[in-house]
C-alpha positions in Angstrom: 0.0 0.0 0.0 1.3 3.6 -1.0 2.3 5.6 1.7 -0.7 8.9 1.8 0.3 11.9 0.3 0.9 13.8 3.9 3.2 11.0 5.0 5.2 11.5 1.9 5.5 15.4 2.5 6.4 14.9 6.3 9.0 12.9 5.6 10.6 15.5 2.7 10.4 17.8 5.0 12.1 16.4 7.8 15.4 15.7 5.2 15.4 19.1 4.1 15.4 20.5 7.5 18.0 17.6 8.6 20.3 18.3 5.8 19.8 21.9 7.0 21.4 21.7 10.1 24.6 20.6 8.9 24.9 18.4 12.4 26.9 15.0 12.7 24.7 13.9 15.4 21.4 12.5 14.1 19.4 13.4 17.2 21.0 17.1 17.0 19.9 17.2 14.0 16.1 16.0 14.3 16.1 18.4 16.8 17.4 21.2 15.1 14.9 20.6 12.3 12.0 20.8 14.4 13.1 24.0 16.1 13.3 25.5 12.7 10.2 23.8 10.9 8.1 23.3 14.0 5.0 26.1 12.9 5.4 23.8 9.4 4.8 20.5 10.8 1.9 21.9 13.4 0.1 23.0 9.9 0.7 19.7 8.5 -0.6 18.1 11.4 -3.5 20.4 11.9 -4.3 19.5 7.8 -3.6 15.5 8.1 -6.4 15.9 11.1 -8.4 17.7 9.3 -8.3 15.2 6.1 -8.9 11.8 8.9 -11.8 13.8 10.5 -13.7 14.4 6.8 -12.6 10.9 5.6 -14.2 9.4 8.7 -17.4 11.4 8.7 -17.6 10.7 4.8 -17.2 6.7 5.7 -20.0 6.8 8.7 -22.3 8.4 6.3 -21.3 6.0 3.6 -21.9 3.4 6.1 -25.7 4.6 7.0 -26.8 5.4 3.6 -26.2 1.8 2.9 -28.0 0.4 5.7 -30.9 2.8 5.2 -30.8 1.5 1.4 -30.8 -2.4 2.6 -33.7 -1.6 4.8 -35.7 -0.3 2.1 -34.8 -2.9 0.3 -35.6 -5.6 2.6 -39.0 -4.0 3.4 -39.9 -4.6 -0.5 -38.8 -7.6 -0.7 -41.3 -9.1 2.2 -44.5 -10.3 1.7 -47.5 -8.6 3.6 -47.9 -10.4 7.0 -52.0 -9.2 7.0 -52.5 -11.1 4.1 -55.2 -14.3 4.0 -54.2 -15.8 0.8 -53.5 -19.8 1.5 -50.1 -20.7 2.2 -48.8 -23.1 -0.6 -46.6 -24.8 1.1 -49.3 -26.2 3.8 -50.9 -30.2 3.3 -54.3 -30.0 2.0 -57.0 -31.2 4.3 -57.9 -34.3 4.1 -61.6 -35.0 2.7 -63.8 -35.5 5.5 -66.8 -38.5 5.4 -70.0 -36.2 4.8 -72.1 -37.3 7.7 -69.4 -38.0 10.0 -69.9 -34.2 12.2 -73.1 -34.6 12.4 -74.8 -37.5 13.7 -78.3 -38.2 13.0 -80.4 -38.7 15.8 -82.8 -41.3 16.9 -86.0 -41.4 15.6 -88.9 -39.8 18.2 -92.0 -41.7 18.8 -94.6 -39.2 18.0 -97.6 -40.2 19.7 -99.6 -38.1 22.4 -98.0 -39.0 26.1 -101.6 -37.6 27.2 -103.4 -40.2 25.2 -101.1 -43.3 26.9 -101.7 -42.4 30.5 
């Protein structure tokens, strides 16, 4: 992976000013370089910030327009839970014998009870 552009730009600076100082020492002279370029690199840092704060804000609102668009999505895509249409995958009923529910009853003897007492 490439280094980012502000990475690149740090590190050319800090040989420029290293060269600069015209030191043996290498500490001296990373020292001496950030004496001189110090208000430099705070600008670069204050921009490299700057950059990671919009990419991350960018991404998090990359990241919730997708899930708002899968949601729609995924709403469509399911059936209506209020409807009564027959489900296909369920066994048919099994045919029932016609009289079986209801039983006949017995027959009555009609006659008066009056006229047999």
């Amino acid at each position: 992976m490439a280094a980012a552009p502000h990475d690149a730009c740090r590190g050319q600076l800090w040989n420029f000013y290293t060269a600069q100082s015209g030191s043996e020492s290498e500490q001296v002279a990373l020292g001496e370089a950030f004496a001189k370029a110090s208000n430099i690199f705070m600008r670069l840092q204050r921009r490299t910030a700057q950059l990671e704060r919009g990419y991350q804000e960018a991404y998090a609102e990359l990241m919730r327009l997708q899930a708002e668009r899968q949601e729609t999505e995924n709403i469509a895509a399911t059936p209506d839970l209020a409807s009564f249409l027959a489900n296909p995958y369920a066994p048919a009923p099994s045919p029932a014998e016609p009289f079986a529910a209801h039983p006949v009853p017995p027959a009555r003897d009609h006659t008066n009870l009056a006229l047999r007492l």
